[in-house]
Backbone bond lengths (Angstrom), bond angles and torsions (degrees), N, CA, C in turn:
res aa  C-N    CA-C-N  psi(-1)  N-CA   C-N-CA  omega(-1)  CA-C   N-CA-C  phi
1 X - - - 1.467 - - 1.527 110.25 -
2 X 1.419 103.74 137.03 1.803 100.20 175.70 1.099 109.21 -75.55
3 X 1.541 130.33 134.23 1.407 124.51 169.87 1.254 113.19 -78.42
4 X 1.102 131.84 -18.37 1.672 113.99 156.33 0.954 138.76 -78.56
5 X 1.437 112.27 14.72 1.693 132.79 -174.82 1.512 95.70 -106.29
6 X 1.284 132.66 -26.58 1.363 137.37 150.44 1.686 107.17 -20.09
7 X 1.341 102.73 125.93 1.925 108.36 -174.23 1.823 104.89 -63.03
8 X 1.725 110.50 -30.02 1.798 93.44 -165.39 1.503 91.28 -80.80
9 X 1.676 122.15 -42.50 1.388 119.98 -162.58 1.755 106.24 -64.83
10 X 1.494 102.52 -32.61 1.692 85.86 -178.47 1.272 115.56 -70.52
11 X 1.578 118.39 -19.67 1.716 109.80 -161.93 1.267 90.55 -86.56
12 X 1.510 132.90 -23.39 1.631 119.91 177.81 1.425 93.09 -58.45
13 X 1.006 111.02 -70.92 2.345 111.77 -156.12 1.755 82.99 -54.35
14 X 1.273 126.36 -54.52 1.925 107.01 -166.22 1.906 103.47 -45.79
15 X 1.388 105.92 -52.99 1.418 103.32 174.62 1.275 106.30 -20.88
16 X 1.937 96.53 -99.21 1.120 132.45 -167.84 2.042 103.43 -30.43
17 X 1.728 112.68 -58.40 1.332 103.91 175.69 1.875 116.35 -42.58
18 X 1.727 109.69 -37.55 1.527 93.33 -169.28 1.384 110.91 -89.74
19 X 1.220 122.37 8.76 1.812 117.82 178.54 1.649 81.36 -101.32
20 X 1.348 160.77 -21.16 1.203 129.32 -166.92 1.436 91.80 -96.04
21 X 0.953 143.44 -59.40 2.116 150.48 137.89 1.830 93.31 9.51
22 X 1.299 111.11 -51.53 1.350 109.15 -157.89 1.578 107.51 -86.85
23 X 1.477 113.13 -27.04 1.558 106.83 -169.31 1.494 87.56 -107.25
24 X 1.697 159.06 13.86 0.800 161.31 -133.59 1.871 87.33 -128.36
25 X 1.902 104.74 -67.03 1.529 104.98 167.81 1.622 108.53 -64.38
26 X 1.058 139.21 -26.29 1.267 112.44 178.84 1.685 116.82 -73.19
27 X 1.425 122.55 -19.86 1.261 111.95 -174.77 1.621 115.46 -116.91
28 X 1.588 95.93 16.34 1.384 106.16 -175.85 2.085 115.96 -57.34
29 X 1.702 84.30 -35.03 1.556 103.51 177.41 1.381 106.46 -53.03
30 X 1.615 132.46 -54.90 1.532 135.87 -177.26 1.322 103.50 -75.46
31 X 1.117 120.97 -36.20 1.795 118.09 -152.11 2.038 104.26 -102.91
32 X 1.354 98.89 -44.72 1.742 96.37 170.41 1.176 108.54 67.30
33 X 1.153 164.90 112.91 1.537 171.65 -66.62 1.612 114.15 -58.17
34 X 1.834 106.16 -35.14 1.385 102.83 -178.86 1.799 111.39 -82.65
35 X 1.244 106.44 34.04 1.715 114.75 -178.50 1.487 105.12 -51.32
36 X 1.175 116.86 -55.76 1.159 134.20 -168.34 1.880 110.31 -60.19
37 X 1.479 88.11 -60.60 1.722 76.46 167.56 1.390 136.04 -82.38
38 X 1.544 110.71 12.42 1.613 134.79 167.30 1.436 79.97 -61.67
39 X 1.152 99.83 -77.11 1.914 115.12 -148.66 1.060 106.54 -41.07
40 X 1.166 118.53 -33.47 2.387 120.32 -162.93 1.638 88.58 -84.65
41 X 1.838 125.77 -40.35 1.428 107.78 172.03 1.884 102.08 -63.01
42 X 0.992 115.72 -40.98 1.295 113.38 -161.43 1.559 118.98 -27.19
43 X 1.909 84.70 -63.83 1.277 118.40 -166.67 1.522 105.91 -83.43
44 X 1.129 121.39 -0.78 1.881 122.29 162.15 1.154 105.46 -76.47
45 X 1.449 132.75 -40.67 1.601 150.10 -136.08 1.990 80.96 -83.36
46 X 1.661 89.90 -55.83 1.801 86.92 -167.52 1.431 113.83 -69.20
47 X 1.348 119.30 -31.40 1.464 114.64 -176.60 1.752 99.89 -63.37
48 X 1.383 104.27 -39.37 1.748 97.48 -178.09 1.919 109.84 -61.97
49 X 0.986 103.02 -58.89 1.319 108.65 163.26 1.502 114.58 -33.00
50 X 1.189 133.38 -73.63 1.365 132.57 -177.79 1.627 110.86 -46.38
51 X 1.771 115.10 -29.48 1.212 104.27 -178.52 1.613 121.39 -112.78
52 X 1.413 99.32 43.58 1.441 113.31 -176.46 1.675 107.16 -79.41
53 X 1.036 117.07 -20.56 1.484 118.74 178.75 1.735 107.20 -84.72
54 X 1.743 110.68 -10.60 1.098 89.48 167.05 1.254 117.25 -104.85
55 X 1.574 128.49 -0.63 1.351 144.80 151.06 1.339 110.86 -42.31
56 X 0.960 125.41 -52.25 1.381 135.81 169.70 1.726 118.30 -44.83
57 X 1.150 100.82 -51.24 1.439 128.79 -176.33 1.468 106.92 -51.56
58 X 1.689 107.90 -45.61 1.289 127.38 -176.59 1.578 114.68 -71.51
59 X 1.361 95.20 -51.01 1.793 102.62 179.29 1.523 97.54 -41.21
60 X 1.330 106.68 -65.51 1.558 118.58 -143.30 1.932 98.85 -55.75
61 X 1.597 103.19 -48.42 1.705 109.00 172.93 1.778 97.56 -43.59
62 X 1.174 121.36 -69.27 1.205 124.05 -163.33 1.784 111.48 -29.57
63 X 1.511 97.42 -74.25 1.382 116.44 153.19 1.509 126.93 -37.55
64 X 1.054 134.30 -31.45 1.724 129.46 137.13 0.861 132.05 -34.89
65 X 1.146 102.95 -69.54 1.546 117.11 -177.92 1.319 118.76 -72.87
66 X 1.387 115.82 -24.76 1.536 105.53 149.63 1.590 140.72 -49.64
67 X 1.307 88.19 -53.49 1.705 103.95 161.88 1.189 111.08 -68.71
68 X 1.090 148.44 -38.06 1.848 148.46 146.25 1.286 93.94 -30.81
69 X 1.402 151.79 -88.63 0.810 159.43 -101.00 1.772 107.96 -75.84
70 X 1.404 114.38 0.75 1.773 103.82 -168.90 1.778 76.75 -96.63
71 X 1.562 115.29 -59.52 1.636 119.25 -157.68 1.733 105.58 -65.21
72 X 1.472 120.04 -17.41 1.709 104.44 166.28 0.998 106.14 -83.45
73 X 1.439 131.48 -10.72 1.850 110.31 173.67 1.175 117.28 -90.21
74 X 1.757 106.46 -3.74 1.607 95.22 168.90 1.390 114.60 -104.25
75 X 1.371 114.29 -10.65 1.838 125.56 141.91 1.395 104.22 -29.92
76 X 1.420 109.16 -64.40 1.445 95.72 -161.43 1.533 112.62 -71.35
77 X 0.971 128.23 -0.52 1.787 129.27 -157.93 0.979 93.05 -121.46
78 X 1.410 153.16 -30.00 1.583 139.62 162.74 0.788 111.94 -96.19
79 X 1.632 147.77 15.31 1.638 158.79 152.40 1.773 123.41 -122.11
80 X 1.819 79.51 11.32 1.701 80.03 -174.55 1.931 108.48 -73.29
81 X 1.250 134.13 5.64 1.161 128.58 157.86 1.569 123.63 -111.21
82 X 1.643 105.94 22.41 0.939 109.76 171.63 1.215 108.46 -140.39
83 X 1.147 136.37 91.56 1.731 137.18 -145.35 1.822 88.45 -97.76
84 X 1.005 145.29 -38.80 1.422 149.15 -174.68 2.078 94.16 -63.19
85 X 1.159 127.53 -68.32 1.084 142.96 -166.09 1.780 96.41 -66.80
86 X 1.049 122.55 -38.47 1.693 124.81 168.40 1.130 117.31 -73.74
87 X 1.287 125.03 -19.32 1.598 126.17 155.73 1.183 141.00 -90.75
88 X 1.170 101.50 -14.98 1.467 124.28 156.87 1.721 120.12 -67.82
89 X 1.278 87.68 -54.91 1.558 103.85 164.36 1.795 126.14 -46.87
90 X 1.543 101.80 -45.46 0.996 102.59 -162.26 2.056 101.43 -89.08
91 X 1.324 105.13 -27.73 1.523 95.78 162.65 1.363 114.59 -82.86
92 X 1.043 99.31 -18.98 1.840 82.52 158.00 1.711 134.82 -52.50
93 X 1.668 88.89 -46.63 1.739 93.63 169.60 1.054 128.36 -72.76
94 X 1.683 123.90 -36.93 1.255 126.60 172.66 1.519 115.99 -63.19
95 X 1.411 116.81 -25.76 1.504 126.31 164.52 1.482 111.69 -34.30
96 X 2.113 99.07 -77.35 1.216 113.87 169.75 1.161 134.83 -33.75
97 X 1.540 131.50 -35.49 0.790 159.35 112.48 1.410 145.49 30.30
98 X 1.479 85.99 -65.27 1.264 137.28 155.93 1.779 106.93 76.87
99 X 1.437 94.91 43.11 1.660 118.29 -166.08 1.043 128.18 -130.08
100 X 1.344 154.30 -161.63 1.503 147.96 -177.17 1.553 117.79 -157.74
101 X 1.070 130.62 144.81 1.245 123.20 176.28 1.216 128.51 -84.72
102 X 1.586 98.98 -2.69 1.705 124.16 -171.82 1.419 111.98 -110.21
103 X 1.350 101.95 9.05 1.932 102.46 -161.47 1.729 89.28 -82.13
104 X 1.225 119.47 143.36 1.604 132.08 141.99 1.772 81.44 112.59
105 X 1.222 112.88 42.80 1.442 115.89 171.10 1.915 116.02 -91.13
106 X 1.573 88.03 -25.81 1.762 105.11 -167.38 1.331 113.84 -51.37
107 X 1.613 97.93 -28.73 1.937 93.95 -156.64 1.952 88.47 -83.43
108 X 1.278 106.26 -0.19 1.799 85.56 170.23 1.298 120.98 -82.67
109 X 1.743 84.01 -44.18 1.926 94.99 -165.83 1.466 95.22 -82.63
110 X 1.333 133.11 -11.48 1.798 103.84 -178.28 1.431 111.82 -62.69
111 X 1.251 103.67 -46.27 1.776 123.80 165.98 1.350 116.45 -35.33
112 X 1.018 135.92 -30.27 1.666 133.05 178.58 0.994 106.28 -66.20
113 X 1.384 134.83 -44.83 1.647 128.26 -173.64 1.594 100.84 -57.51
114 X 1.270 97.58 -71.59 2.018 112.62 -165.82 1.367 102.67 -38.31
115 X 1.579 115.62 -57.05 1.624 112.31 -175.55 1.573 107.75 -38.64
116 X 2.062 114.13 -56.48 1.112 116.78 -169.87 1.415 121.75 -41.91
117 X 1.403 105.04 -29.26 1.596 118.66 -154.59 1.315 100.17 -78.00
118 X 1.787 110.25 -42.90 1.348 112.67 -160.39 1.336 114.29 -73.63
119 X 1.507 98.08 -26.70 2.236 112.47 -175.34 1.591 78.49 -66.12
120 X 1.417 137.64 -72.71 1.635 136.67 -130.42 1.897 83.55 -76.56
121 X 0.821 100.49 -23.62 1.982 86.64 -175.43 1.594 101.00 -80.16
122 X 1.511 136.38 -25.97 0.903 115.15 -164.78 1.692 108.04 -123.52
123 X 1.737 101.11 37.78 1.135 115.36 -176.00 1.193 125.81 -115.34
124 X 1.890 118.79 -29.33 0.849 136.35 -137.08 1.641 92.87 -132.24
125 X 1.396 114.99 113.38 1.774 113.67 -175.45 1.369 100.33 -68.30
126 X 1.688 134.43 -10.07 1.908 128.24 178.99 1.354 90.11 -121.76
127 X 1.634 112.03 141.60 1.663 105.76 155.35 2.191 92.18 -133.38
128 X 1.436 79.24 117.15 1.739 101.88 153.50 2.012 86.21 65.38
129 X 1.772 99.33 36.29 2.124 105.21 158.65 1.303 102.81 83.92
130 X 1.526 122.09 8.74 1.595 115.17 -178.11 1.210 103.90 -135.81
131 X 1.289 132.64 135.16 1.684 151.63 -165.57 2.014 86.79 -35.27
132 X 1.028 100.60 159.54 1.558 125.44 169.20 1.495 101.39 -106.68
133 X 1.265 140.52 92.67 1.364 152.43 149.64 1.686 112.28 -40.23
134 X 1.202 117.30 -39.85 1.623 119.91 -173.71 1.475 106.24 -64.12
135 X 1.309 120.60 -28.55 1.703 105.56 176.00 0.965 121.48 -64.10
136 X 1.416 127.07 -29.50 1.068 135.42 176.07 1.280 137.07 -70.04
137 X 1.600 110.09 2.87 1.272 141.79 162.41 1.694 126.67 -69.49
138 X 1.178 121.78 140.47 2.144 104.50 172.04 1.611 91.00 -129.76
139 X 1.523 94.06 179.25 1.226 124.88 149.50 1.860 114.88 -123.78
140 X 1.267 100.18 123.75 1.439 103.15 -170.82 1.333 113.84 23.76
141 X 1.542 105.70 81.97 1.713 120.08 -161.22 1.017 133.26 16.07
142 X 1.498 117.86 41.84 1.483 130.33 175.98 1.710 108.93 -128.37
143 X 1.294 98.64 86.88 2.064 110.74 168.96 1.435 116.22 0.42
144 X 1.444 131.32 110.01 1.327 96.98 160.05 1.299 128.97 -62.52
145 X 1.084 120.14 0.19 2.027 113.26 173.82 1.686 106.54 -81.95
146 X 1.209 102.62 -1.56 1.459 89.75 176.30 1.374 138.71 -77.74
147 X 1.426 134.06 137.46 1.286 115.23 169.02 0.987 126.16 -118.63
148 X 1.542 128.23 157.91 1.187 140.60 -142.66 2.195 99.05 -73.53
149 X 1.055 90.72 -51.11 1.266 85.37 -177.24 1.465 121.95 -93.38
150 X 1.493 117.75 -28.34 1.580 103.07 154.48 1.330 121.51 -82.95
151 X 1.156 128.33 27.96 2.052 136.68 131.69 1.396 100.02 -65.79
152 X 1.695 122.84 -58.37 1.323 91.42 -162.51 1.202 121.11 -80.91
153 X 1.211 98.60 -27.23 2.439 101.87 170.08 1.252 94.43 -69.51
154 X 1.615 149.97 18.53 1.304 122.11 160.82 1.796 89.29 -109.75
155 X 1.036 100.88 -12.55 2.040 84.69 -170.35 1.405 115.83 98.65
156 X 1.520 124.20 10.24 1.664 143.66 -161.53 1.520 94.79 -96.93
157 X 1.420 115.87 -46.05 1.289 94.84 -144.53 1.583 103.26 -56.59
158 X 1.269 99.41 161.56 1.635 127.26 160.14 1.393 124.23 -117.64
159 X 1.205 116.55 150.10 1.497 113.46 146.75 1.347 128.06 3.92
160 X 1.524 112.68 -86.93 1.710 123.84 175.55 1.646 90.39 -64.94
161 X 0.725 138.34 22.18 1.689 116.56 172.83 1.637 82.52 -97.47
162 X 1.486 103.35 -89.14 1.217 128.51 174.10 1.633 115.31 -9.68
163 X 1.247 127.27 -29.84 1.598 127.23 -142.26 1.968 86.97 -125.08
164 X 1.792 103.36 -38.20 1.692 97.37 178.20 1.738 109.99 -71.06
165 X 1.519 111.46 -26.33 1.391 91.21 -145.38 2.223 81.31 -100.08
166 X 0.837 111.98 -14.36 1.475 128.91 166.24 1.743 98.83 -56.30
167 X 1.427 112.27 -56.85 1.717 98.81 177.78 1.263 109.41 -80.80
168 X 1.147 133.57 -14.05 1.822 130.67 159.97 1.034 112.01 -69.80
169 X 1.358 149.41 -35.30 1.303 146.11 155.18 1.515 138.42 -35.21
170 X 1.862 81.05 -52.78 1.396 108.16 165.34 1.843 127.48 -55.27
171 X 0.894 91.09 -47.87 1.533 133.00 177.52 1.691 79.75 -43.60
172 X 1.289 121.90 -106.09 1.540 149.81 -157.47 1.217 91.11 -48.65
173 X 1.478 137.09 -61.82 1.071 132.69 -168.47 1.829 121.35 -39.52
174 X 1.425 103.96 -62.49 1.314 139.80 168.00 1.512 110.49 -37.02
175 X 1.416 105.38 -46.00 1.224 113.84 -157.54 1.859 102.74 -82.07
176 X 1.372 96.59 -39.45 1.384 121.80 177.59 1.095 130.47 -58.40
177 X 1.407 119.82 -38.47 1.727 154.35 140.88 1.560 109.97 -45.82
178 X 1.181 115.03 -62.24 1.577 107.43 171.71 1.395 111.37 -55.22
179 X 1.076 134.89 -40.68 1.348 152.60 -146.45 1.307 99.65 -84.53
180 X 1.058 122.40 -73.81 2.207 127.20 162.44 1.124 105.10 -41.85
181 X 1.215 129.50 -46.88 1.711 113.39 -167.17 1.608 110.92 -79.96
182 X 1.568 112.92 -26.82 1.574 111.40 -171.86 1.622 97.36 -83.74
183 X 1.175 117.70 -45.96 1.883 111.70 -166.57 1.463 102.53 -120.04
184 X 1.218 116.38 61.59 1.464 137.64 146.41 1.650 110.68 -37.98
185 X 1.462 104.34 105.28 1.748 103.94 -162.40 1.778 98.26 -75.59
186 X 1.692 107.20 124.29 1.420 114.68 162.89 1.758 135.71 -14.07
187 X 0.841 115.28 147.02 1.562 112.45 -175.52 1.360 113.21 45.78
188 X 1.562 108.25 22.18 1.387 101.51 167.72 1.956 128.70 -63.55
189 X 1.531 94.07 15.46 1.538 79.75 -170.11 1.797 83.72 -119.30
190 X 1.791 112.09 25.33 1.599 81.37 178.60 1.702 118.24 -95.93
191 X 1.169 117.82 179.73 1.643 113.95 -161.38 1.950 85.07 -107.51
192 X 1.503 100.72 -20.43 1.599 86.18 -164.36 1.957 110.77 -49.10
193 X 1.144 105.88 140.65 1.667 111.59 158.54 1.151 109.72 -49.91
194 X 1.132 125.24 -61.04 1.420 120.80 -154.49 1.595 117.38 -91.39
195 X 1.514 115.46 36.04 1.287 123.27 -175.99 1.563 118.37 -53.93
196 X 1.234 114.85 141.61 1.239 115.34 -153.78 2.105 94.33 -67.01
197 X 1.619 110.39 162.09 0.784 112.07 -151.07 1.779 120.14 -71.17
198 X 1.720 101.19 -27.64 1.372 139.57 -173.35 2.002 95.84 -51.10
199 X 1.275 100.96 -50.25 1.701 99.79 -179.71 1.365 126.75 -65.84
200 X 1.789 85.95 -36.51 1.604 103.73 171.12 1.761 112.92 -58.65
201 X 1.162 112.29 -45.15 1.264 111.01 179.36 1.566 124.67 -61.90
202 X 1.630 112.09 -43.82 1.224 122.76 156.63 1.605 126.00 -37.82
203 X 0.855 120.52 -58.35 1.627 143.59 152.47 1.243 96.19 -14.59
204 X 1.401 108.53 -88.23 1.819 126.52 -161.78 1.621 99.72 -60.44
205 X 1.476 133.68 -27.24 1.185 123.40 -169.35 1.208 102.65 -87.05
206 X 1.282 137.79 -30.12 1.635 142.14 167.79 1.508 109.45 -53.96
207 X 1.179 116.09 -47.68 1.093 131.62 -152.35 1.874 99.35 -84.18
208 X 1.153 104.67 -36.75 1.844 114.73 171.65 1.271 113.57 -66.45
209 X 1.347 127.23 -18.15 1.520 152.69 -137.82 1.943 87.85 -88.96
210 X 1.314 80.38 -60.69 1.536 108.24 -179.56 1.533 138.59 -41.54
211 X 1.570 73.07 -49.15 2.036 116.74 -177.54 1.286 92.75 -67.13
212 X 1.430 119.96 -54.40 1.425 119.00 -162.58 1.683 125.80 -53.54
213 X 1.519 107.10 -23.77 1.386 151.43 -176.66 1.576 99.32 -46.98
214 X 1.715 102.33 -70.19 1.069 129.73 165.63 1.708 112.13 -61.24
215 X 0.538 143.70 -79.55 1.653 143.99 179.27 1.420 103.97 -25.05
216 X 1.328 140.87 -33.18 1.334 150.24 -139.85 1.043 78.07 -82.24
217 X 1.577 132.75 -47.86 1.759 133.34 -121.36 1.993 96.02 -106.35
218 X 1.250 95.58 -15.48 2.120 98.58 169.37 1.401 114.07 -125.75
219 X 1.411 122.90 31.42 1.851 136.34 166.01 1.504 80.28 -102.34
220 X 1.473 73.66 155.56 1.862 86.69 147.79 1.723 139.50 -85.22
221 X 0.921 133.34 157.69 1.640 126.59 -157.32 1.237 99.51 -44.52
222 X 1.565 122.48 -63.17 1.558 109.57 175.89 1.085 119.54 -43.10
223 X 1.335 138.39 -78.04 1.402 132.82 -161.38 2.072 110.76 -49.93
224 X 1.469 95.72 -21.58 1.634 89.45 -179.87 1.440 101.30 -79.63
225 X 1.595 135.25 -21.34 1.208 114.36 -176.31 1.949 115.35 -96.18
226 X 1.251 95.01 5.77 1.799 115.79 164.70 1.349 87.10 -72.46
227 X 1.509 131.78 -59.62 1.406 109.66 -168.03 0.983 129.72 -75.10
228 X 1.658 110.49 -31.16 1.728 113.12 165.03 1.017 98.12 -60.00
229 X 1.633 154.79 -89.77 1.553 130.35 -145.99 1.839 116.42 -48.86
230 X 1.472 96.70 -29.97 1.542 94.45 -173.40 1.820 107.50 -58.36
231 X 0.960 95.64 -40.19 1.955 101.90 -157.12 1.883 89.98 -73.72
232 X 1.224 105.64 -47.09 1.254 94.09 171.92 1.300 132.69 -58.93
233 X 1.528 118.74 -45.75 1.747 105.34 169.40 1.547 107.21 -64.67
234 X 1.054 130.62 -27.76 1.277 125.57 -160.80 1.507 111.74 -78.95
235 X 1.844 114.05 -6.40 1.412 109.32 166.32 1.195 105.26 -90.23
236 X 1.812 117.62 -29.51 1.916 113.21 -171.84 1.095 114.45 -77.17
237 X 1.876 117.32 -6.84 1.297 135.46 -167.16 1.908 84.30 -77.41
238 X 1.845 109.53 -74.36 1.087 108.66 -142.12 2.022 93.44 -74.03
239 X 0.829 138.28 0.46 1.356 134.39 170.80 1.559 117.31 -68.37
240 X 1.225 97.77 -60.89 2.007 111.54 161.11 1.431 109.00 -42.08
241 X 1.187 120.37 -70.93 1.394 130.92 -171.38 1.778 100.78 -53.03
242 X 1.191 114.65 -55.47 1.576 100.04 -164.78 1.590 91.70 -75.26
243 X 0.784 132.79 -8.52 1.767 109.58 164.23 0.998 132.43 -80.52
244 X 1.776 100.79 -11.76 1.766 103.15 168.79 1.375 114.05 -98.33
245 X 1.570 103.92 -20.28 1.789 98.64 169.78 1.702 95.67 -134.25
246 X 1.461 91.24 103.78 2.052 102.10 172.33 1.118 103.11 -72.14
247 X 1.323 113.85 153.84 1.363 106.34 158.61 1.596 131.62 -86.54
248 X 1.186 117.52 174.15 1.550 111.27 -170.94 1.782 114.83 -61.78
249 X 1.201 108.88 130.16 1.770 96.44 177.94 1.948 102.41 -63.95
250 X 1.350 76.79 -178.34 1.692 85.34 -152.52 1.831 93.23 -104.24
C-alpha cells in the first residue's frame, strides 16, 4: 500500500500541494517561471517564522548552560569516578534550574515533517488522484522534482542542473561553516566522557549542518532549496538571538 495514498497523509500533501499552487500564482507576477521555487522558499521563511519562539527557547538553553557551565565542571571532578552519581547530579541542577539539557531541540525535529512533505510533493506525478502541477515547474530549466544525483545515474544532468544544485550546496555549506566557527559549543575542549549532555548536542547539530550538504544532492531541487533557506535563517536566527542572550564570559 502507498502511504501517501493513505486518506489523512494525502489530505496533508493536497493541503500543503494547494498553498504552494496558491503562493506560486501570487508571486508568479515578481518571480516569472521560478514562482514555484519562490513559494517552497516562501513557505520555509513561514515555517521558520512560526518557530521563532522556539529559537528563542534555544538561545535562552544555550545561555544556561553557559552559566551552568563553571558548577558541571566541578560535577565532573568530584564525580569523575562515579559517572552514574555525576549524572544524576548534573540533572539534578538543571532541574533546579528549572531547565533541560535537551531544550532548543524543536527547531530540528519540527522540520522533519515539512521537509517530508516537500520531497513527497515533488515526487509523486498524482497528489490525493489529481495530476501534480508542481513538476511542471523549473528553476533556470531545471524541474524542481529533480535530483541532483538521480540526473546523473539517469544521464539528465546538464549544466543548469549541475551549476543550481552546486549553488545550493554552496549555500548550506557556507552557512554551516559560519555556523561551527561562531557557536563553538562550550567545554568543547573537555576529554571528560561524561560531558554534560547540552555540548553533546551542540556537536551533533554542527555536525548535521554538514550532512544536510549532502542530503541536498538525493531530494529533489525543491526540498534542497527548503534546506538552503533553512540553514540560512537559522545562522541570522542564531546571530540575533545570541546578542540578546550572550552567553556567560568564561
Amino acid at each position: 500500500m502507498d502511504f501517501y495514498a493513505f486518506p489523512p497523509v494525502a489530505a496533508i500533501l493536497d493541503a500543503a500541494y494547494s498553498l504552494l499552487m496558491g503562493l506560486a500564482a501570487l508571486l508568479e507576477p515578481l518571480a516569472g517561471s521560478a514562482a514555484a521555487a519562490a513559494s517552497v522558499i516562501v513557505l520555509t521563511l513561514l515555517v521558520r517564522a512560526a518557530l521563532i519562539p522556539a529559537g528563542i527557547a534555544q538561545a535562552k538553553a544555550e545561555q544556561t548552560r553557559s552559566r551552568l557551565a563553571p558548577r558541571l565542571r566541578e560535577l565532573q571532578r568530584s564525580h569523575k569516578k562515579d559517572p552514574e552519581r555525576m549524572q544524576r547530579e548534573t540533572m539534578k541542577l538543571y532541574a533546579d534550574e528549572k531547565a533541560s539539557p535537551f531544550a532548543g531541540c524543536l527547531p530540528m525535529l519540527a522540520q522533519a515533517p515539512v521537509v517530508a512533505i516537500v520531497y513527497a510533493l515533488f515526487l509523486h506525478p498524482a497528489i490525493a488522484g489529481h495530476a501534480n502541477a508542481l513538476l511542471a515547474h523549473e528553476l533556470v530549466s531545471v524541474p524542481l522534482g529533480t535530483s541532483l544525483v538521480g540526473a546523473i545515474a539517469a544521464g539528465t544532468a546538464s549544466a543548469a542542473t549541475l551549476g543550481v544544485f552546486a549553488g545550493v550546496t554552496v549555500v548550506i555549506v557556507v552557512a554551516a561553516e559560519v555556523t561551527r566557527r561562531a557557536f563553538r559549543p562550550q567545554m568543547e575542549d573537555s576529554t571528560d566522557a561524561a560531558a554534560p549532555a547540552g555540548a553533546g548536542i551542540a556537536r551533533i547539530a554542527g555536525a548535521l549542518q554538514f550532512t544536510t550538504a549532502v542530503f541536498a544532492l538525493f531530494v529533489p531541487l525543491a526540498a534542497a532549496l527548503y534546506l538552503a533557506t533553512t540553514v540560512a535563517w537559522t545562522l541570522v536566527q542564531r546571530v540575533v538571538l545570541r546578542r540578546i542572550y550572550p552567553l556567560a564570559s568564561a
